[in-house]
C-alpha positions as CSV (number, residue, x, y, z in Angstrom):
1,X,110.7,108.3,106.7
2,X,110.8,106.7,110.0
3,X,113.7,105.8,111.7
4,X,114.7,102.2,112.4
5,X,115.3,101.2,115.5
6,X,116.5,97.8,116.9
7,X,119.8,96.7,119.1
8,X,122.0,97.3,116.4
9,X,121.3,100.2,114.1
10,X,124.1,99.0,111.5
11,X,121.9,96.0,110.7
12,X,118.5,97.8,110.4
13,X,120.4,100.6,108.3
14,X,121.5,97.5,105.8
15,X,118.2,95.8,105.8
16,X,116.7,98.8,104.9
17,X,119.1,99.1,102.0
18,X,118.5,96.0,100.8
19,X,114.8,96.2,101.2
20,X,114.7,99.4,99.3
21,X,116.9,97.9,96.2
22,X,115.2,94.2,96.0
23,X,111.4,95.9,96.4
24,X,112.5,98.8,93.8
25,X,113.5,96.2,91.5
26,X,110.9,94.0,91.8
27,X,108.2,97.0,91.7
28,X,109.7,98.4,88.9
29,X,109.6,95.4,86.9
30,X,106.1,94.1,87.9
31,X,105.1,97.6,87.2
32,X,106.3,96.9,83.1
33,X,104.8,93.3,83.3
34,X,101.4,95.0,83.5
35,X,101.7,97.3,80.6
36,X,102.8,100.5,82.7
37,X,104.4,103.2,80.6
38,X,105.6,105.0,83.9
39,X,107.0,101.9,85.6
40,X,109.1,104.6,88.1
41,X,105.4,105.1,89.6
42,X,105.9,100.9,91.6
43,X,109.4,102.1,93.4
44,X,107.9,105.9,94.1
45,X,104.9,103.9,95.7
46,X,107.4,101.4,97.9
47,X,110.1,103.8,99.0
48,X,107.9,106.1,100.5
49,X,105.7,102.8,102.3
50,X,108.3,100.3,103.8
51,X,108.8,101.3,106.9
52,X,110.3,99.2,110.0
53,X,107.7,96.8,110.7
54,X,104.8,95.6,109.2
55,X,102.2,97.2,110.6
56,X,103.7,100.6,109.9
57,X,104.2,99.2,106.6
58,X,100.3,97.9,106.0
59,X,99.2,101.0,107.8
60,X,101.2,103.6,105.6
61,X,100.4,101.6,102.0
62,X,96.5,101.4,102.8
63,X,97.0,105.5,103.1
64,X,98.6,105.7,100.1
65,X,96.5,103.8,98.2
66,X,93.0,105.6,99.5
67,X,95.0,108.6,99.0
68,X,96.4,107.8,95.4
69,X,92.5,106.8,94.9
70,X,90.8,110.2,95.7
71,X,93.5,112.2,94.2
72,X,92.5,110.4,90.8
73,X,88.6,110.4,91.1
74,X,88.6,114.3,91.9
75,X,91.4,114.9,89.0
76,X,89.7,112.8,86.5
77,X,86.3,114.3,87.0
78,X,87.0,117.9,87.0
79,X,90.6,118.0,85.3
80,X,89.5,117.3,81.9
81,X,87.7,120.5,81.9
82,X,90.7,122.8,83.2
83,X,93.9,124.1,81.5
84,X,96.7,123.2,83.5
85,X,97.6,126.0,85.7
86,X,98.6,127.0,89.2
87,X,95.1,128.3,90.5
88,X,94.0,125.2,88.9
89,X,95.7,123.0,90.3
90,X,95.7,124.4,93.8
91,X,91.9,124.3,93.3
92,X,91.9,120.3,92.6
93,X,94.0,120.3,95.9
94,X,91.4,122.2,97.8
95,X,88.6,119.7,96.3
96,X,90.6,116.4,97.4
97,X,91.8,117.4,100.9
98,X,88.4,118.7,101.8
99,X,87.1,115.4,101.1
100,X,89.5,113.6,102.5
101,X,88.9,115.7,105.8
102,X,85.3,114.9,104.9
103,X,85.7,111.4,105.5
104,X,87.7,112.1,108.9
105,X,91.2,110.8,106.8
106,X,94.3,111.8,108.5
107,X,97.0,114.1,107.3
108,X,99.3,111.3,105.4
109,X,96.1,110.4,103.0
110,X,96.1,114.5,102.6
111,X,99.6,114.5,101.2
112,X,99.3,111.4,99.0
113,X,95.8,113.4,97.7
114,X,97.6,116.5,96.9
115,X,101.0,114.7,95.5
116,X,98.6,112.2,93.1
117,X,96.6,115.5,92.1
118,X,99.4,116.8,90.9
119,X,101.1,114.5,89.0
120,X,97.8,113.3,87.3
121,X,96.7,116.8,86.4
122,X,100.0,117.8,85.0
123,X,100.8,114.2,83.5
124,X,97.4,112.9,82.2
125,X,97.0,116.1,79.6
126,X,100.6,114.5,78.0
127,X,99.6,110.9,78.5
128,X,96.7,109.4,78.6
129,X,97.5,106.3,80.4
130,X,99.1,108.1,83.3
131,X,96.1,108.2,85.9
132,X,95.6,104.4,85.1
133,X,99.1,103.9,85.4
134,X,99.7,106.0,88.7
135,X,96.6,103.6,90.5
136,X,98.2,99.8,89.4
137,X,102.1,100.9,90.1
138,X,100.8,102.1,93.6
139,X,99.1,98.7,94.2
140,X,102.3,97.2,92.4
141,X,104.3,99.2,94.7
142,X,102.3,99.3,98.5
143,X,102.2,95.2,97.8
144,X,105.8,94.6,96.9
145,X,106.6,96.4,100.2
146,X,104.3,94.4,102.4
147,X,105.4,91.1,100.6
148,X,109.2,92.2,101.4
149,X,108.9,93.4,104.8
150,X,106.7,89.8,105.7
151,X,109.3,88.0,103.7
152,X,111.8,90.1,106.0
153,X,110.5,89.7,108.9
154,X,109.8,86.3,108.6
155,X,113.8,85.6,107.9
156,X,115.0,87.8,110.6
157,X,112.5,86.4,113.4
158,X,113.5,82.8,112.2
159,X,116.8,84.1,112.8
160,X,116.5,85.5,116.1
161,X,114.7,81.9,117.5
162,X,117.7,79.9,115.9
163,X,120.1,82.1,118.3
């Protein structure tokens, strides 16, 4: 995760912290609103998108999201016809990056291909709802974060033309 950087590293340390627990929450909880057995999956999604501004924020959830996208297409349509095992898996990997280098994606939609691969290929053989439940919590997740970090920034620029 990127560090935060502003004139006083204390406060962007503790907005951080307080981003992390309010989104967390707030994913986790929209997550089980919608019927999500794996409501873990909206937090997962916004921990590892909110970042210092917004941009970097919109920037890193769209990646996730194509990411979490392709990694699902590729498991569901060959996955159902492979036991789960290493070779296996590693084979779904090479099938999802490749497209994603394919379509000129960069190396963060690579990782989030190869992490959703994973988890689907393992998970969906124990619960059928996990692939479906892996693509809403992302979206659940990636929005929460840009919804906090505009919320966020909105406060602390307010506060900032009030000084």
């Amino acid at each position: 995760m990127e560090e935060v950087k502003s004139q006083n590293p204390v406060d962007n340390l503790t907005s951080l912290i307080w981003k992390l627990s309010i989104g967390s929450t707030l994913a986790w909880e929209i997550s089980k609103f919608f019927g999500s057995e794996h409501p873990y999956l909206g937090p997962v999604s916004l921990i590892l998108t909110i970042q210092t501004t917004m941009d970097k924020t919109v920037s890193l959830s769209f990646k996730r999201v194509i990411g979490t996208m392709i990694g699902i297409i590729v498991t569901v349509l060959v996955a159902s016809h492979l036991k789960v095992t290493g070779l296996n898996l590693g084979l779904l990997i090479l099938i999802g990056t490749y497209v994603a280098k394919f379509l000129k994606l960069d190396n963060k939609v690579l990782h989030q291909i190869a992490l959703t691969i994973l988890f689907v290929f393992a998970f969906e053989h124990k619960s059928d709802h996990y692939a479906m439940d892996r693509m809403r919590d992302t979206l659940v997740g990636v929005l929460v974060a840009s919804l906090i970090q505009f919320i966020w920034s909105s406060l602390t620029s307010r506060k900032k033309t009030v000084k």
